[in-house]
N, C-alpha and C positions, 0 to 999 in steps of 0.2 A: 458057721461059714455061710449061709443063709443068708444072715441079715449083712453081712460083709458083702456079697455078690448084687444086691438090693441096691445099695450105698452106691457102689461103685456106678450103674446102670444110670442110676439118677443122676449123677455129675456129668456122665460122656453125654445123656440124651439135650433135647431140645429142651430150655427153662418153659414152666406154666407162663400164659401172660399176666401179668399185676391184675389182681381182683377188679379193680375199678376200671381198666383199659388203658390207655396210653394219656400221662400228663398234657393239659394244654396250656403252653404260657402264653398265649395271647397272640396279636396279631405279629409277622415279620415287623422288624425296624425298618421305616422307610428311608431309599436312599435320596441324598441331598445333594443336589445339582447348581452348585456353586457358579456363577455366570461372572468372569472375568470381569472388571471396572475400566469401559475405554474411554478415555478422551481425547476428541479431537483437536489439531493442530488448530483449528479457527474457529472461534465461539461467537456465540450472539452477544451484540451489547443494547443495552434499554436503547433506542431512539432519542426518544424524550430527554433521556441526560446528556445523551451525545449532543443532540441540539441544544439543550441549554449550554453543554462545553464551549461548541460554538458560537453561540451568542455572548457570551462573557468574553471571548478572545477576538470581536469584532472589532471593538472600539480600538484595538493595539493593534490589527491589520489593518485597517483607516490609516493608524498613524505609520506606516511602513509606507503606504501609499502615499501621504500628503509628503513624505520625505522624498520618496519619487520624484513627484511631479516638478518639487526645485528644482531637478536637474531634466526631467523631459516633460514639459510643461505641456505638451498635449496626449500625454501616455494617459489610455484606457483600456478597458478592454475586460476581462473574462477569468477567472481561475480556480480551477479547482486542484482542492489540496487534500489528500489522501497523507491517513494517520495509520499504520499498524500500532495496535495497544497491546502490552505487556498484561504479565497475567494478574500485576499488579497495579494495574491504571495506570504504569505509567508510560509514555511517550517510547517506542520501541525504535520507531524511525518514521520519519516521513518524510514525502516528496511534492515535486509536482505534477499532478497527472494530467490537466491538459491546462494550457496558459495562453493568451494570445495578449501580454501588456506587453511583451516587451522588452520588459529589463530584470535583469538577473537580480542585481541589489536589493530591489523590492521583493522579488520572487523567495529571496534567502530571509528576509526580514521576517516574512511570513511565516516560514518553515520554522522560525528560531522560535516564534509565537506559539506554534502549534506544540512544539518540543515542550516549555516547561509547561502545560496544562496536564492534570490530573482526571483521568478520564473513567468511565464505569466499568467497574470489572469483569472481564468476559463471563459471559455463561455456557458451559458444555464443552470448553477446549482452554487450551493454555496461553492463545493470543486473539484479538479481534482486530476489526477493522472498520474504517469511519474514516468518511471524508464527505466533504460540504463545495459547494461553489461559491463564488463573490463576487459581483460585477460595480465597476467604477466608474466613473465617470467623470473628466473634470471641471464640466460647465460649458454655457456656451461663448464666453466670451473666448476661450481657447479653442483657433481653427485648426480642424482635424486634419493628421495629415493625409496626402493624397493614398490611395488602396495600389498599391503596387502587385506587380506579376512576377513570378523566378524566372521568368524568360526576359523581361528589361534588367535584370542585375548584374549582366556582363561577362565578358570572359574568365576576369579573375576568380570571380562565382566559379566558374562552370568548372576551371582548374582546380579549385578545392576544395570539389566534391566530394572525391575519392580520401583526401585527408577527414574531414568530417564524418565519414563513413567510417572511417579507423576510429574514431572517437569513441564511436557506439561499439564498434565490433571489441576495441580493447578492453573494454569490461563485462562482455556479454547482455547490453542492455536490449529491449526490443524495442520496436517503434517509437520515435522520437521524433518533436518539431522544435521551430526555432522560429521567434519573431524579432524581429528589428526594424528600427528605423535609421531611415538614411536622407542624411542630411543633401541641401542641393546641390553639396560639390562632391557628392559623389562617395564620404566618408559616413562608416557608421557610427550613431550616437550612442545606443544602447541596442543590449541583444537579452531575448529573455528563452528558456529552454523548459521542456516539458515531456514526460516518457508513461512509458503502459506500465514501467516498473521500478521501483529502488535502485535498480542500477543505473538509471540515467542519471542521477543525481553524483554518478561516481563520474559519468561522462560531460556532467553541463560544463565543468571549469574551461574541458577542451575544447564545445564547441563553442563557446563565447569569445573565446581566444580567437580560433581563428578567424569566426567570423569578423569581428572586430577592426583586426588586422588587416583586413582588404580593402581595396578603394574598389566601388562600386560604380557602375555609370549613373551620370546627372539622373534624378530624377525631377526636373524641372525648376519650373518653381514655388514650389513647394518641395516639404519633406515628405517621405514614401515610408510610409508601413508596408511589409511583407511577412507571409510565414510559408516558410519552407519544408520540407521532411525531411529528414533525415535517413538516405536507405543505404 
């Protein structure tokens, strides 16, 4: 009965600790702090190939202009033309973002130029952005027309302000100008439009229209360049 009572004593009590001490398997597993993959809405593109995009698509913006100038034979002037790129180079949308030629026809010729070129592919987001200026000129035997004010363009002007104004508010577009010239009796020849963003390009149809549509007062004799805003 002895060695029964022995037995039993050593199973209820506390075990010895293992001869050698407690196993050590080495250091914890380190945890691993996975850091999300973001990319932004608007990436960098090379310069450098931008620029060269643009200089290969000059020669075919020249020819939008010399198609111009057949019909407004002293149209000059200034523009820049803003590209968003797709994540794939290609042409996502562009517009005009500031212009003072004039006329829309050439203005769209450009855009259409800009549309089929193949541009460098963003880096750090899933679209980019690029846009370039151009200045024209069409010689000196073509006399410039006279620099007109929005205050000599008449009532008809001044009544279809508020129409013009809908033009931009209808599509939500911001800030928006508009040049034209006006011949000496008073009619306009050509209107060209330009905005701070892609939406004006939904609003230029409207304000070429009505501008167009108006009879302006004489501006002498000569024809009158003006540009206007849009507010």
């Amino acid at each position: 009965m002895a060695g029964l009572a022995i037995a039993i004593a050593a199973c209820s009590g506390t075990p010895p600790p293992p001869p050698d001490g407690p196993k050590d398997d080495g250091p914890a597993p380190t945890r691993q702090h996975v850091m999300p993959s973001v990319e932004s809405e608007v990436g960098a593109l090379d310069a450098s190939k931008v620029a060269s995009v643009f200089k290969t698509a000059s020669g075919s913006l020249q020819e939008c202009y010399a198609k111009g100038v057949q019909r407004v034979a002293f149209m000059s002037g200034d523009i820049k033309l803003a590209v968003r790129v797709a994540w794939d180079g290609s042409t996502k949308y562009a517009f005009v973002k500031e212009s003072n030629l004039g006329d829309r026809a050439t203005e769209e010729c450009m855009l259409a130029v800009l549309r089929k070129q193949s541009w460098p592919k963003p880096v750090g987001g899933k679209e980019g952005n690029a846009d370039s200026s151009f200045g024209f000129d069409p010689g000196e035997e073509e006399r410039p027309p006279v620099e007109w004010t929005e205050a000599r363009m008449g009532d008809a002007y001044r009544k279809a302000k508020p129409v013009l104004a809908q033009c931009k508010t209808n599509v939500g577009a911001g800030p928006m100008k508009a040049t034209l010239y006006v011949e000496t009796d008073g009619k306009a020849l050509s209107a060209g439009v330009s905005g701070a963003d892609a939406k004006s390009e939904e609003a230029a149809r409207c304000v070429v229209d009505v501008l167009m549509g108006l009879k302006y007062a004489s501006p002498g004799s000569y024809a009158a360049k003006v540009t206007i805003a849009i507010e």
